[in-house]
C-alpha positions as CSV (number, residue, x, y, z in Angstrom):
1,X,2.1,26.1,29.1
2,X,4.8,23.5,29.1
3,X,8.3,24.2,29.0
4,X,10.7,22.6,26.3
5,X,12.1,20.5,28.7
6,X,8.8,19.0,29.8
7,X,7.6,18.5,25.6
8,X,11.4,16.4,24.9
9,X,10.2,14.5,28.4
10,X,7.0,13.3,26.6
11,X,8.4,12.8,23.5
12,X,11.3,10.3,25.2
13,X,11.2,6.5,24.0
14,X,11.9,3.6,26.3
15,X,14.4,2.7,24.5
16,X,17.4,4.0,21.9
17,X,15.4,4.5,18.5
18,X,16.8,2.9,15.6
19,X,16.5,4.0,12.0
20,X,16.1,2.0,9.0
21,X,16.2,4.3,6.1
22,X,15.2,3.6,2.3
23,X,12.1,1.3,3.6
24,X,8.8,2.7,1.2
25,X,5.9,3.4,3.2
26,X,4.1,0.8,0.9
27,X,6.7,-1.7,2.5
28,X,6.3,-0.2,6.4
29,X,2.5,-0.7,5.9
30,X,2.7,-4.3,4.6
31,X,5.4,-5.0,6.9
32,X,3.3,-3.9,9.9
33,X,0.0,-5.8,8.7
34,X,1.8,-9.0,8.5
35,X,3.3,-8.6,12.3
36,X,0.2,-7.7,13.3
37,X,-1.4,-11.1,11.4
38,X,1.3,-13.5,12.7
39,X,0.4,-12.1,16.1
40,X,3.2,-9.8,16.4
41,X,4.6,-5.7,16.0
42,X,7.2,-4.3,14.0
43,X,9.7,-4.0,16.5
44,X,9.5,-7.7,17.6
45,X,9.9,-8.7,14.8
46,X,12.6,-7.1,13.3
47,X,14.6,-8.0,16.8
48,X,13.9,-11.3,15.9
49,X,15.4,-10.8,12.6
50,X,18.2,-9.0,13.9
51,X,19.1,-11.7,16.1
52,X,18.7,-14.9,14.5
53,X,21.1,-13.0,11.1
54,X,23.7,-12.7,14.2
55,X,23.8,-15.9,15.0
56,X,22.7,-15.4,18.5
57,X,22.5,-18.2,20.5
58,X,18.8,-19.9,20.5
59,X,17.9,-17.1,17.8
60,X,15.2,-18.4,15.3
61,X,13.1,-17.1,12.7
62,X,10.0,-15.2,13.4
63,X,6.7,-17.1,12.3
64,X,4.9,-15.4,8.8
65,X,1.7,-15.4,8.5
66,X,-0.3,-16.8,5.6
67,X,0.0,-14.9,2.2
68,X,-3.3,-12.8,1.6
69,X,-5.5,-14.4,-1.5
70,X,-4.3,-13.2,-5.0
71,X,-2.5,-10.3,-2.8
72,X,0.4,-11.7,-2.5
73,X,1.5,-11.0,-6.6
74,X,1.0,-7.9,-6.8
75,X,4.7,-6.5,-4.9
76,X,7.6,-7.1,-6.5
77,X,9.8,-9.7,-5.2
């Protein structure tokens, strides 16, 4: 049986956690596909984003990938 110090160990992250809050499920699931399309994950790419609204030096946008067909008008803009 592990101890409740060994189940926070497991559960650490590498790094802080950050929490965006008010973001649909619908949006984290189409945010997520497109990462993974323009080669990417979420939390590259919103590091990216983070970055280049900064102004960090040498900061640029991160690459989208194509729209899906006839996809792309059904969310709201």
């Amino acid at each position: 049986m592990t101890s409740e110090e060994e189940r926070r160990r497991q559960h650490r992250h590498r790094h802080k956690q950050r929490v965006v809050r008010g973001i649909s499920d619908e949006l984290v699931n189409d945010f997520d596909a497109a990462a993974h399309a323009a080669g990417s994950d979420r939390s590259n790419v919103t590091r990216q984003l983070w970055e280049w609204f900064a102004r960090r030096p040498g900061a640029q946008l991160p690459e989208r990938p194509a729209a899906p067909p006839a996809e792309s008008d059904n969310h709201p803009k």
